[in-house]
C-alpha positions in Angstrom: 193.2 117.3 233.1 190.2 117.8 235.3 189.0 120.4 233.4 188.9 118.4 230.3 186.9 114.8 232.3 184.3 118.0 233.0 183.9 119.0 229.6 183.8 115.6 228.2 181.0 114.7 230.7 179.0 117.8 229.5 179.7 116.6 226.0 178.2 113.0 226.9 175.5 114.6 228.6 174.6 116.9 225.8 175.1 113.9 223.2 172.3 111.8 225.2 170.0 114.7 225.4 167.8 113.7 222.7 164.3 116.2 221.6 161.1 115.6 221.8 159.6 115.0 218.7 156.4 115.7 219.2 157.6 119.4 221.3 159.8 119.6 218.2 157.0 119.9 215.7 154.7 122.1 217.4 157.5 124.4 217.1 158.3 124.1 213.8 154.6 124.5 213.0 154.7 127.6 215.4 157.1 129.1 213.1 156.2 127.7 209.6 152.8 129.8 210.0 154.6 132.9 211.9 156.8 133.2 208.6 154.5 131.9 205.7 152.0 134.1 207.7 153.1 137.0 207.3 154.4 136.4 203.6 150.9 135.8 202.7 149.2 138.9 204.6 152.3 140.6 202.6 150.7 138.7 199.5 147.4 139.9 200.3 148.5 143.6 201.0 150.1 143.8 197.7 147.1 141.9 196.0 149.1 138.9 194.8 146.5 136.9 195.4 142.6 137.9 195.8 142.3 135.3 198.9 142.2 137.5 201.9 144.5 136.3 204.9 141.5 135.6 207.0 140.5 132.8 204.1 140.2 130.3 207.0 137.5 132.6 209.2 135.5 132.8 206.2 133.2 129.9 207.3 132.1 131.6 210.6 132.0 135.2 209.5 130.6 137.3 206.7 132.7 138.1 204.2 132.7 142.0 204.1 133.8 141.6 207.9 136.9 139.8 207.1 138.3 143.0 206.0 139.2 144.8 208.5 142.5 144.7 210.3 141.3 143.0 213.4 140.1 139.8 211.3 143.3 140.2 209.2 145.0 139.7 212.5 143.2 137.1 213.5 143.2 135.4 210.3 147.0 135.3 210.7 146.4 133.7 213.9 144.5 130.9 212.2 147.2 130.2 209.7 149.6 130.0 212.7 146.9 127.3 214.1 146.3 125.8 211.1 150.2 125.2 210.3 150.7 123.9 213.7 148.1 121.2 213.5 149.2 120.6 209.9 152.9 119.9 211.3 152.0 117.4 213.7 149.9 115.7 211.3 152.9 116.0 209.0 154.9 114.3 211.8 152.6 111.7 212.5 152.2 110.4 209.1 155.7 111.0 207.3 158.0 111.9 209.4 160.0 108.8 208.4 160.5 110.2 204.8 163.4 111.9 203.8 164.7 115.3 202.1 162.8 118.0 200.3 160.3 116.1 198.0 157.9 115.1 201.1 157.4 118.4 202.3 156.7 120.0 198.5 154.0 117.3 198.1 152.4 117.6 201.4 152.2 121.6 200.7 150.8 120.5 197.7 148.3 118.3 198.6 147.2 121.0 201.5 146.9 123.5 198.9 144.4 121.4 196.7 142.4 120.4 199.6 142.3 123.9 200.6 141.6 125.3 197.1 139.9 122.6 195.5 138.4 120.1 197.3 137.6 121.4 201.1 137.8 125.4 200.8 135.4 126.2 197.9 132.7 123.4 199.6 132.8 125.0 203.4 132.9 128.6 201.6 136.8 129.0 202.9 137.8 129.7 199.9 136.3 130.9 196.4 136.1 128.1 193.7 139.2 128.5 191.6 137.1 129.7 188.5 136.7 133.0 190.1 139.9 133.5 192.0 142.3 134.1 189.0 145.9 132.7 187.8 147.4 134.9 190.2 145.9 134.2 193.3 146.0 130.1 192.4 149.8 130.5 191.6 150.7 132.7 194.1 148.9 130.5 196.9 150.2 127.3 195.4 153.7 128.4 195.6 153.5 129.5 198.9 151.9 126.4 200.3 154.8 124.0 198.5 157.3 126.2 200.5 155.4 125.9 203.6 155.2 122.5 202.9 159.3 121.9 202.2 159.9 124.0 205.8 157.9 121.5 207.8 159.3 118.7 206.4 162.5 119.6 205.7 162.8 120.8 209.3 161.2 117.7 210.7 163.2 115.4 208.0 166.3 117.4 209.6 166.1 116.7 213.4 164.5 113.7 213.3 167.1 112.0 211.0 170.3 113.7 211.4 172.0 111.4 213.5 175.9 112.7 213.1 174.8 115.5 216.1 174.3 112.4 218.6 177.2 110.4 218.2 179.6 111.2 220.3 182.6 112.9 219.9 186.1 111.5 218.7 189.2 112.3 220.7 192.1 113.3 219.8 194.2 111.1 221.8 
């Protein structure tokens, strides 16, 4: 009997201990560019795509530099920065929305204002005239399933309520 008042109580504590959203995000973010960071140096090692990983050092650097491994790495390090800041801003703006459509959009819109609008102008990214079909689709694609992790995840623990109510007993 006493055993069972003790687990209930660490049921209703569990069941109150709610996650903070913010915390939440910037580990989604964290591991939306750790995986979709390494697909795309995959990408770029089997030339899918003509964008090298370091695309978002290309600003600062010279472009023959960006080569090397060490940039690479870095470069990788960038997207993990870059999907960490674009998960908060995700969580920020829609984090009310729900299911799978808001997150392929907001992959899709960061995509064209990586490859279209902002990239080519800040020299991020080369205008999509010269990058090829493959590189465009290959990018594109992987952005929209960035995208549909960080808001699926964050459209996931932010609305899936059925974890904090509390449990039924059986008696």
């Amino acid at each position: 009997m006493e055993s069972q008042q003790k687990s209930s109580s660490d049921e209703s504590k569990q069941s109150k201990k709610t996650v903070n959203p913010f915390v939440y995000s910037l580990k989604i973010g964290f591991f939306a560019g750790l995986i979709w960071g390494a697909i795309r140096w995959i990408e770029t090692g089997l030339n899918f795509t003509e964008v090298t990983q370091a695309f978002l050092l290309d600003p600062f650097l010279p472009r023959k530099q960006l080569g090397s491994f060490w940039w690479q790495s870095v470069g990788f390090l960038a997207f993990i920065l870059m999907s960490i800041i674009g998960t908060v801003i995700y969580w920020l703006v829609l984090r009310k929305l729900k299911g799978p459509w808001p997150g392929l959009i907001y992959g899709a819109i960061l995509w064209g204002l990586v490859y279209v609008l902002a990239g080519p102008l800040i020299g991020a990214v080369p205008s999509l005239r010269t990058i090829g079909w493959h590189s465009i689709i290959t990018d594109f694609c992987l952005f929209l399933l960035w995208g549909l992790m960080i808001g699926y995840s964050i459209a996931f623990e932010l609305h899936d309520e059925s974890r904090r109510e509390p449990a039924k007993s059986a008696g």
